[in-house]
C-alpha positions in Angstrom: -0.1 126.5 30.3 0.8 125.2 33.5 4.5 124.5 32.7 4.9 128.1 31.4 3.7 129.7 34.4 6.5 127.5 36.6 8.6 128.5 33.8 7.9 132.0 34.4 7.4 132.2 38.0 11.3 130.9 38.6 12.9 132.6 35.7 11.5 135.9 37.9 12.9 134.3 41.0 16.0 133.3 39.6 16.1 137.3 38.1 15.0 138.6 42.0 17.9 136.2 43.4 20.5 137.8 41.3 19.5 140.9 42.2 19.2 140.6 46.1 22.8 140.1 48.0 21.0 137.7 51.0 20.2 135.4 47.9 21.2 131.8 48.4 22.8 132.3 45.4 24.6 135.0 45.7 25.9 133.8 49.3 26.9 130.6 47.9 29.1 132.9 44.9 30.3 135.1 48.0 30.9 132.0 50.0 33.0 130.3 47.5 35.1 133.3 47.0 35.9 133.5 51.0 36.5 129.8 50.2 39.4 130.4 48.0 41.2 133.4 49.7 41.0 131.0 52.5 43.0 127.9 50.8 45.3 130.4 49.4 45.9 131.9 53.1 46.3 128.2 53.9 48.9 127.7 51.6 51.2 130.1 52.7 50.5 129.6 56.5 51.7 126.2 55.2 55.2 127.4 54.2 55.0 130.1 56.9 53.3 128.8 59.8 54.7 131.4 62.3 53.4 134.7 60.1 51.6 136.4 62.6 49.7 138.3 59.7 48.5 135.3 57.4 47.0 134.0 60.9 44.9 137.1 61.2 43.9 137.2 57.8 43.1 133.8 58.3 40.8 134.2 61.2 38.9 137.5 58.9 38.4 135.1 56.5 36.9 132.2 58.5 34.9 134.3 60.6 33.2 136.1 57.1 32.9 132.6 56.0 30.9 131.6 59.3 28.7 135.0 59.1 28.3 134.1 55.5 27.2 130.5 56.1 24.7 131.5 59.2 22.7 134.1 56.5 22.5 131.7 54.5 21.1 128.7 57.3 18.4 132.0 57.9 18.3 132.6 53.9 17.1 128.6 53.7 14.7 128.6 56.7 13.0 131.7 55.2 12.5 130.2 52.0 10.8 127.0 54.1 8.9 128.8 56.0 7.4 130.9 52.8 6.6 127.6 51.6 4.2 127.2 54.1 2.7 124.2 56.4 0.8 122.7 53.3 4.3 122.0 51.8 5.4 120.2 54.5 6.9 116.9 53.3 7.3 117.8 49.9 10.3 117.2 47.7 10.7 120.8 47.6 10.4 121.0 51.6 12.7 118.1 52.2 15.4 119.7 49.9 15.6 122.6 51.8 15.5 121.0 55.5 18.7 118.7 53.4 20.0 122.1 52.5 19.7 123.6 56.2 21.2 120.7 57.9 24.5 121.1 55.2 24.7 124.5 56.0 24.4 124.3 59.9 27.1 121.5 60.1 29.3 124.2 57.7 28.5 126.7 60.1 29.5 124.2 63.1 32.9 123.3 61.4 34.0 126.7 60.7 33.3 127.8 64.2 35.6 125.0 65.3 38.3 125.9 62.9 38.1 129.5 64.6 38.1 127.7 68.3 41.2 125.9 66.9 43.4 129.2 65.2 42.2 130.4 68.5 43.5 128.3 70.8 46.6 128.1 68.9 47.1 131.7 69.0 46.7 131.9 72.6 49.3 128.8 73.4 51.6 130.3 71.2 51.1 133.8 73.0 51.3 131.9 76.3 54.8 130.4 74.9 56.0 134.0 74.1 55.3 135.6 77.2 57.0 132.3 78.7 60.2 133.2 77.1 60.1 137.0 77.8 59.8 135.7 81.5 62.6 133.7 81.2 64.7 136.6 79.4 63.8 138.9 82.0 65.2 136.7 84.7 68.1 136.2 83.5 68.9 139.6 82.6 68.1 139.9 86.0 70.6 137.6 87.2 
């Protein structure tokens, strides 16, 4: 009778995750599609490097992908903390600490990927205003 009831009890989670859009499930889904816009984005940065527009699309996409990745670090520590202090230690508890510390270091690399596109996009503006200095001084001349 016992099995049954776990049975039960997570097919109506798994039924109450599919339903709810803060799931882990359904931010991991929503997470993989930002995932694959992203390396197609990369792609065609690759052969286009200077496209001004695949850089801002890129920088959309990485920082849904970061808001995406901290709901679900807050997703995980709710469903910890629902477990409650007698769970503590568990297998069940120590999966989803495993699972938070994954997620956080996702979180932490795709905020450095934005630093990154960031700074990149600033030198190269720096480089352009640069050269329009330049132009105007020796139009100038």
């Amino acid at each position: 009778m016992k099995v049954v009831d776990q049975t039960m009890n997570s097919t109506k989670k798994h039924i109450e995750d599919v339903g709810n859009p803060k799931s882990i499930l359904n931010l991991n889904k929503e997470i993989n599609n930002v995932a694959k816009e992203l390396d197609i984005v990369n792609q065609k940065l690759e052969l286009d490097p200077k496209n001004v527009e695949l850089s801002e699309e890129k920088m959309k996409l990485l920082g849904k992908q970061s808001s995406l990745a901290k709901d679900k670090v807050q997703e995980l520590k709710r469903k910890q903390e629902e477990l409650g202090k007698e769970k503590i230690g568990t297998e069940e508890w120590r999966q989803l600490q495993n699972e938070i510390g994954q997620a956080e270091v996702e979180v932490l690399k795709i905020d450095k990927a934005m630093g990154n596109l960031g700074d990149s996009s600033r030198s190269a503006t720096g480089n352009i205003k640069e050269a329009t200095g330049y132009l105007k001084a020796d139009v100038m001349m």
